[in-house]
C-alpha positions in Angstrom: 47.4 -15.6 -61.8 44.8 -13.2 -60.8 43.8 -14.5 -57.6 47.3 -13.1 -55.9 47.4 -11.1 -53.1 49.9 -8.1 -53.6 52.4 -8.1 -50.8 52.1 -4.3 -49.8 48.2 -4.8 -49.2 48.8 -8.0 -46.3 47.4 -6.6 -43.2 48.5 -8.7 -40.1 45.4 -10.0 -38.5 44.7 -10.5 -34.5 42.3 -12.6 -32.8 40.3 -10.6 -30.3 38.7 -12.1 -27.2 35.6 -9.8 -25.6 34.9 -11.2 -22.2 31.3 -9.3 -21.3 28.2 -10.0 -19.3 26.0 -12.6 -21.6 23.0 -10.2 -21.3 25.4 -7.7 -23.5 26.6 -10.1 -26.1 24.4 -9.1 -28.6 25.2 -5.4 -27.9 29.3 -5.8 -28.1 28.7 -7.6 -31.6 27.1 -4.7 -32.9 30.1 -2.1 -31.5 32.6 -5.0 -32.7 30.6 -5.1 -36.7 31.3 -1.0 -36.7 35.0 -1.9 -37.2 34.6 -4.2 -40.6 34.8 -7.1 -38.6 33.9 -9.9 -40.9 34.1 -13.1 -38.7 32.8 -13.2 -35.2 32.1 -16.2 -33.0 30.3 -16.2 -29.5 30.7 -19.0 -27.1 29.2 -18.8 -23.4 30.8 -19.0 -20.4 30.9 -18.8 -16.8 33.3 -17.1 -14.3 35.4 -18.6 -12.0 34.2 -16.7 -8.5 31.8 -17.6 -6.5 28.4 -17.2 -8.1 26.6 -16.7 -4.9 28.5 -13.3 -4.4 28.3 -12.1 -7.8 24.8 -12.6 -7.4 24.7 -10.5 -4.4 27.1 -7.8 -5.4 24.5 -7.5 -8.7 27.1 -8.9 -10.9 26.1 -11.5 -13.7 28.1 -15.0 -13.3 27.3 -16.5 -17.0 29.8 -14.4 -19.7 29.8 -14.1 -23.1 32.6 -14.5 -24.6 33.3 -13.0 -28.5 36.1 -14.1 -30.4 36.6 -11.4 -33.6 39.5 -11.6 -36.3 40.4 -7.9 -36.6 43.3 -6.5 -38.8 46.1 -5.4 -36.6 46.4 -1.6 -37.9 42.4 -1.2 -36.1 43.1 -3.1 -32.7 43.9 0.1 -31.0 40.8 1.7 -32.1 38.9 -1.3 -31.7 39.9 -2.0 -28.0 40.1 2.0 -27.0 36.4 1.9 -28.2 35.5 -0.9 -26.5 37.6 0.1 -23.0 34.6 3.2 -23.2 31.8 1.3 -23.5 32.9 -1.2 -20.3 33.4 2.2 -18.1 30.1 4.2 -19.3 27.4 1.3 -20.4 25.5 0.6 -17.7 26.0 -3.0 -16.6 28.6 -3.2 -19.6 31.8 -4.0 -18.3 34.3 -6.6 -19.3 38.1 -7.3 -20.9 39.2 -7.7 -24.1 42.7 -8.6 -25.4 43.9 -9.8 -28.6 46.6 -12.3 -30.0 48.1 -12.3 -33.3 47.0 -14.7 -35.6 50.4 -16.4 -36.4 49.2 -17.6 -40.6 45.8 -18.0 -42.3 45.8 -20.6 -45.2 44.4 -19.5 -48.7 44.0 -16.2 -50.0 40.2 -15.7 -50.8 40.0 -16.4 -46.5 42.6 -13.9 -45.8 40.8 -11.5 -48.1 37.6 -12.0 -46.1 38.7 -12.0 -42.7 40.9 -9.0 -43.3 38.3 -7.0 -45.2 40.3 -6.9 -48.2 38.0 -8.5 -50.9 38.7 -8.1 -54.7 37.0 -4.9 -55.9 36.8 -3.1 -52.5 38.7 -0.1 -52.3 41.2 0.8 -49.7 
């Protein structure tokens, strides 16, 4: 019985999605990992307008795109700090949004994607 999760310490988790030029991947990862953010994926990809013009307006055509599993109660925090890097990084703008994650299956993975291991303090 001592692998339980007490009901008071469930944090509802969100899935975050960080669209970003791909040259500034590995720089969003390290703002995302200052937020406990225990599981990150990136996957590439490419917008949708015409690369040509992005290519003429100095804009970067192949993305980055960063899927993090934050704890609801530090998406605000998260996305406010991320919303300040896109509008004072140079070359460092994007979108983020998150979704909630609707379950996660089995406790010891809800206590690592929330940050809420056994013997860590809250």
């Amino acid at each position: 019985m001592g692998n339980t999760v007490n009901e008071s310490a469930i944090k509802k988790l969100k899935l975050l999605f960080t669209v970003v030029d791909r040259p500034k991947g590995e720089f969003y990862l390290d703002v995302l990992a200052q937020f406990d953010v225990n599981f990150q994926m990136v996957m590439g990809g490419l917008g949708t307008a015409n690369s040509e013009l992005l290519e003429l307006l100095g804009l970067e055509p192949h993305k980055a795109v960063i899927l993090s599993v934050v704890r609801e109660d530090l998406v605000e925090s998260v996305m406010n700090c991320l919303e300040d890097k896109f509008r004072t990084v140079r070359n460092g703008k994007g979108i983020c949004f998150a979704v909630p994650l609707a379950s996660v299956i089995g406790v010891n993975l809800y206590q690592f994607l929330s940050d809420n291991r056994m013997g860590k303090g809250e």
